[in-house]
C-alpha positions as CSV (number, residue, x, y, z in Angstrom):
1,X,-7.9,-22.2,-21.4
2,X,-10.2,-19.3,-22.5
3,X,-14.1,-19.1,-21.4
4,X,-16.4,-19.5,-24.2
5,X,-19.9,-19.3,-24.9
6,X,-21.6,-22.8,-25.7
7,X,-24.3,-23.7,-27.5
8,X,-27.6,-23.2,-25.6
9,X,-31.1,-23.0,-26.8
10,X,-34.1,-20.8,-24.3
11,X,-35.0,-24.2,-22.2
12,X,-38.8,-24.2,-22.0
13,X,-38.5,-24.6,-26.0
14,X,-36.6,-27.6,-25.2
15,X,-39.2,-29.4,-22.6
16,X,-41.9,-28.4,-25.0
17,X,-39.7,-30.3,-27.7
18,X,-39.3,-33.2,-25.5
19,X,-42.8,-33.1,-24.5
20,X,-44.3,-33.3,-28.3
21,X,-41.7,-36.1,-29.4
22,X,-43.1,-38.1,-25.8
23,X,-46.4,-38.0,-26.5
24,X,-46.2,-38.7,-30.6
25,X,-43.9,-41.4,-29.6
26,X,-46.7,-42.8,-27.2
27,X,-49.0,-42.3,-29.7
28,X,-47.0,-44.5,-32.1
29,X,-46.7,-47.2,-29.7
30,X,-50.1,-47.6,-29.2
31,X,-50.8,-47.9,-33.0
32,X,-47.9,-50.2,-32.7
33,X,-45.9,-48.2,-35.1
34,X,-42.7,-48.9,-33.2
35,X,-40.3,-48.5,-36.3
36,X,-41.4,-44.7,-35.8
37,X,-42.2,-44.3,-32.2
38,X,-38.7,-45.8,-30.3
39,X,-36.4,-42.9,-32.3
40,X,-38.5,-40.2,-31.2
41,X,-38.7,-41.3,-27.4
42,X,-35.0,-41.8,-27.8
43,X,-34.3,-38.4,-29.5
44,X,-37.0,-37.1,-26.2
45,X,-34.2,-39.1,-23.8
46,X,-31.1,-37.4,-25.6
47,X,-32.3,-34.2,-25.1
48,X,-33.5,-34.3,-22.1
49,X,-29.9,-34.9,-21.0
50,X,-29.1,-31.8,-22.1
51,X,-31.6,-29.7,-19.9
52,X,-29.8,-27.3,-17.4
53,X,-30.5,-24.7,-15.0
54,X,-28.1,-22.0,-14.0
55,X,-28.7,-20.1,-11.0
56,X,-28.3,-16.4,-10.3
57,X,-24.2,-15.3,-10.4
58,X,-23.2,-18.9,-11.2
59,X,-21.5,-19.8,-14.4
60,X,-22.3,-23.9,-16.2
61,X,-19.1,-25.3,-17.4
62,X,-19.9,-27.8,-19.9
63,X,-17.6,-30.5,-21.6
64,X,-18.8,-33.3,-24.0
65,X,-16.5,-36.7,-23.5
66,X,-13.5,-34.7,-22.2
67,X,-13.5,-31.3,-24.5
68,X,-14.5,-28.8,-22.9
69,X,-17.3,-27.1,-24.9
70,X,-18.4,-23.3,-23.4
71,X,-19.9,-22.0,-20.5
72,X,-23.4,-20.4,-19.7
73,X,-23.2,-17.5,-17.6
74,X,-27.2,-16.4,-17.6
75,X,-29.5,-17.8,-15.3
76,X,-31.9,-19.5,-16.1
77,X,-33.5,-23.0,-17.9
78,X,-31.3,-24.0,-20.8
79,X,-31.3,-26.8,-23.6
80,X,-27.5,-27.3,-24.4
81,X,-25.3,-30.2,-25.8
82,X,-26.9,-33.7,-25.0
83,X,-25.0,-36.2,-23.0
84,X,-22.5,-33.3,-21.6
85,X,-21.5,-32.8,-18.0
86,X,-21.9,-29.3,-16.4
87,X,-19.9,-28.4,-13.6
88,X,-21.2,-25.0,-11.5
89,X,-18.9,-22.4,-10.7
90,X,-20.1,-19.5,-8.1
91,X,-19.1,-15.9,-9.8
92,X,-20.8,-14.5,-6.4
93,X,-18.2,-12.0,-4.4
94,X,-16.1,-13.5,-1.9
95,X,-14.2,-13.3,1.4
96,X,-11.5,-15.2,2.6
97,X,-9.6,-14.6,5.7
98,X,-6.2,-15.4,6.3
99,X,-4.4,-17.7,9.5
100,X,-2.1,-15.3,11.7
101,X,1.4,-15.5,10.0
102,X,4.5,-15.7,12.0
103,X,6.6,-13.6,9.3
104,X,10.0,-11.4,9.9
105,X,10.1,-7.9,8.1
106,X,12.8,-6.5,6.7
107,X,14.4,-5.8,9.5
108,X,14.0,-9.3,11.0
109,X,11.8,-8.7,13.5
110,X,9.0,-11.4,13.8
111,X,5.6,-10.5,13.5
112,X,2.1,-11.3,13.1
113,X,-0.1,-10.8,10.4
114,X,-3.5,-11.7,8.7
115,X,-5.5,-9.9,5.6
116,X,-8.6,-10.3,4.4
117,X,-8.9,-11.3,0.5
118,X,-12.0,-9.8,-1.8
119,X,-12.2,-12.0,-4.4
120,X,-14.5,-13.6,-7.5
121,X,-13.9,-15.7,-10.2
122,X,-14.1,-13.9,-14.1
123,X,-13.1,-16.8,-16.0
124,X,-14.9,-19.9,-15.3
125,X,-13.4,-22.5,-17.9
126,X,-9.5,-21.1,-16.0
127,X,-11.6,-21.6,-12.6
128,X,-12.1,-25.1,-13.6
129,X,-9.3,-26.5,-15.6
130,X,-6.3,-24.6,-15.0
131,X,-5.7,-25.1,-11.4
132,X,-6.6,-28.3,-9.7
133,X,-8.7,-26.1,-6.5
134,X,-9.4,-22.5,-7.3
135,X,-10.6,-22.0,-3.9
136,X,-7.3,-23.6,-2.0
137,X,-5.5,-22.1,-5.1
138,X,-6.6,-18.8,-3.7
139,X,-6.5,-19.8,0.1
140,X,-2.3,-20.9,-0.4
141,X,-1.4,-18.0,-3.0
142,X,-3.0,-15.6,-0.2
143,X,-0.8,-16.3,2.8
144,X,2.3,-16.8,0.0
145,X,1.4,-12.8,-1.3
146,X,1.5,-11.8,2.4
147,X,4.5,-13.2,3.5
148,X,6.2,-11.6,0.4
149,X,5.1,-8.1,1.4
150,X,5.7,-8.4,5.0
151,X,9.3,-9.1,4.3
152,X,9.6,-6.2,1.9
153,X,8.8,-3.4,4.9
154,X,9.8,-2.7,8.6
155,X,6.5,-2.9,11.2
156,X,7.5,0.5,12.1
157,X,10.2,3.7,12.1
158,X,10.0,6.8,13.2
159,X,12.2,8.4,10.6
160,X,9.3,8.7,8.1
161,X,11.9,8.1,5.4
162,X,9.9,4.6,3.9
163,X,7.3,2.9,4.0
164,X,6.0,0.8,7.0
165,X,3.5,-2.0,8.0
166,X,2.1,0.5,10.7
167,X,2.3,3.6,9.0
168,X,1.5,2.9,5.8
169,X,-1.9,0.6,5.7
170,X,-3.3,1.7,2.3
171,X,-0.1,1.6,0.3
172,X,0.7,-1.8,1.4
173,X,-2.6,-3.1,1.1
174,X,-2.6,-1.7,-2.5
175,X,0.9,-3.8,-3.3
176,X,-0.7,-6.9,-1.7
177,X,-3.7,-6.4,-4.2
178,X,-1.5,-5.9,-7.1
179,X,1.2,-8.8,-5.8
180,X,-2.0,-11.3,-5.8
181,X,-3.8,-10.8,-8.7
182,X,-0.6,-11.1,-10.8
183,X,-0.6,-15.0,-8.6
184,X,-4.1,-15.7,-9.0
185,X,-4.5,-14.7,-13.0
186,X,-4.0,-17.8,-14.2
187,X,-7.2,-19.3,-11.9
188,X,-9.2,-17.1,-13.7
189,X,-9.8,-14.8,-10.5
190,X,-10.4,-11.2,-9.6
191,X,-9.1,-9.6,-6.8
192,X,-11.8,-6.7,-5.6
193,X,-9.2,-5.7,-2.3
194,X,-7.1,-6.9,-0.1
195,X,-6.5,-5.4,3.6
196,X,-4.6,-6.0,6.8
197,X,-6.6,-7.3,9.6
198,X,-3.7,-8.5,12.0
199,X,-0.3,-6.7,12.4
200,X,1.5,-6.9,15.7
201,X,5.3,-8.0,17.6
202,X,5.4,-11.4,18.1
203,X,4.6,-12.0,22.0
204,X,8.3,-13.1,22.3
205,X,9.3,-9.6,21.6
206,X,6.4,-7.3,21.9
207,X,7.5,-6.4,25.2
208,X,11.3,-5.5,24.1
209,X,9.8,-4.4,20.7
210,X,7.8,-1.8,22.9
211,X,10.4,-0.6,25.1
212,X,12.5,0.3,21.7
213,X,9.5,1.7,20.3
214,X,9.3,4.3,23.5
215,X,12.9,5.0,23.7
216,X,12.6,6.0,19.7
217,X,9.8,7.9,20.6
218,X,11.1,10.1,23.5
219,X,14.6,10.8,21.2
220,X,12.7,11.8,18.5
221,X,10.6,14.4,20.8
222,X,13.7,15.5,22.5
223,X,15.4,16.5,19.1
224,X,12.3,18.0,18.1
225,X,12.2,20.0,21.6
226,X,15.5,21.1,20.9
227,X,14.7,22.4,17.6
228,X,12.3,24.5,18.3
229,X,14.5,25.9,21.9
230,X,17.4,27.0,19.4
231,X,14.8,28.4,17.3
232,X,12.8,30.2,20.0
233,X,16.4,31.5,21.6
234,X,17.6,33.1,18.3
235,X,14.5,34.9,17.6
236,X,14.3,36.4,20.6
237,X,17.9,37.6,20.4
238,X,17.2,38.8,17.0
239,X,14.6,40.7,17.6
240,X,16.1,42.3,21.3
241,X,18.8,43.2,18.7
242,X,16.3,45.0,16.1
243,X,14.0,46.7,18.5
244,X,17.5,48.2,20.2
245,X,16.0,47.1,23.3
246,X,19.2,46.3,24.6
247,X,22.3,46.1,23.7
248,X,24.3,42.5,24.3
249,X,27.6,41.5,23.9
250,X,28.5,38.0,23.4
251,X,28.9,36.8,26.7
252,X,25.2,38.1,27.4
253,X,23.9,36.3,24.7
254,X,25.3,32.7,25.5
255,X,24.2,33.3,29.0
256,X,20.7,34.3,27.2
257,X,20.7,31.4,25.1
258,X,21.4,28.9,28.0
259,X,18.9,30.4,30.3
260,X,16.2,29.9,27.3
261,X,17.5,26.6,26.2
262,X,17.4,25.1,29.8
263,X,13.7,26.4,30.8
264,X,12.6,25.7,27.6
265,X,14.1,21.7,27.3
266,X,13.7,20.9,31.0
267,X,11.0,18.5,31.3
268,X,10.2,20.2,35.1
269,X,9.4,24.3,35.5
270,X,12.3,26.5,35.3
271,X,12.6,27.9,38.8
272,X,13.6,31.5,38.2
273,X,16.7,32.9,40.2
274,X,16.9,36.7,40.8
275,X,20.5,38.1,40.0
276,X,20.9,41.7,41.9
277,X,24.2,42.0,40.6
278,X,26.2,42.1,37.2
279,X,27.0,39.2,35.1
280,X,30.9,41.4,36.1
């Protein structure tokens, strides 16, 4: 199904129509002209049944016995098809805000999540007869396009290797706008955005979840602490070496190295120890 425009005609024309056949028809009553006078009042009735007024951002979805006929998308006062039924449709932006899903990611973990869905409809006559409920159609298809992309992506790494529900906000978000309006095309529907508003541990493992998370968080220093220690210790051995400072043999420079390395890593203050003799 396809949105069409119907027929429509400006609608004050139409009343003033209706109004002249009335009164001519009441003036042929009174002369008792009645051959003359009960076709025009019942032309006057037919069209008056097909006076319509369309409100600001709402479309008129009009069928005749079962066909469906076009739809008016201006507001305004319209004279369209007699004896047809017109069904509104809102085209007005709008929000809809998802339940907290209990969802695992990737890794299995269970989580929590909700997302908020920007959305209007483009194509009334789909709106209307492709889907039984655009608005449930949109509501179901919602928490269905979220539960797909929470299960594509881990809450959170600290490799920075992939993508994550955490760390990556805007590129999920855009794949849960694209994953929905391929879901909601055939309602005739338009989704604006879509964005996370919810994303935690379930309670049964936020507290483990959160004990992982600082353990991963205190290895990933350390190894950076230690990278830049090595790096810090061969500089300066390099550059004793090119001034000609001093001159060091090997054993000198792992006992450099390892005084460097430990005052450097230690997570308290090196306490310095004076050595008034040789290394000999």
């Amino acid at each position: 199904m396809i949105e069409k425009k119907v027929f429509q005609v400006n609608g004050f024309i139409g009343v003033l129509s209706i109004v002249v056949l009335v009164g001519l028809g009441v003036w042929l009553l009174i002369n008792e002209q009645f051959a003359f006078a009960i076709p025009l009042l019942a032309i006057a009735i037919l069209l008056a049944s097909g006076i319509t007024i369309v409100q600001p951002n709402k479309a008129a979805v009009v069928t005749f016995f079962g066909k469906y006929l076009g739809s008016i998308r201006t507001n305004g006062l319209y004279l369209t098809v007699p004896l047809s039924l017109r069904r509104n449709v809102s085209l007005r932006v709008r929000n809809f805000n998802s339940k907290r899903l209990k969802v695992n990611d990737v890794e299995g973990n269970p989580i929590e999540i909700a997302a908020v869905i920007v959305f209007k409809v483009v194509d009334s006559a789909k709106a209307v007869f492709d889907v039984e409920n655009y608005e449930e159609f949109v509501e179901i298809q919602s928490e269905t396009a979220i539960r797909h992309v929470a299960t594509k992506y881990p809450y959170d790494t600290f490799e920075n290797v992939e993508l994550t529900l955490r760390g990556n906000a805007e590129e999920v978000s855009n794949e849960l706008t694209t994953d929905l309006q391929e879901r909601l095309n055939v309602a005739g529907v338009e989704v604006i955005e879509a964005r996370l508003t919810h994303l935690a541990y379930s309670t049964e493992i936020a507290q483990a979840m959160l004990q992982r998370q600082q353990a991963t968080a205190i290895i990933s220093a350390r190894q950076k602490i230690v990278e830049g220690a090595v790096g810090m210790a061969q500089m300066a051995i390099k550059q004793l070496e090119a001034d000609q400072t001093i001159e060091l043999d090997d054993e000198r420079k792992v006992q450099m190295v390892n005084n460097l390395l430990v005052a450097i890593v230690a997570e308290k203050p090196a306490q310095p120890v004076i050595n008034t003799g040789t290394l000999y």
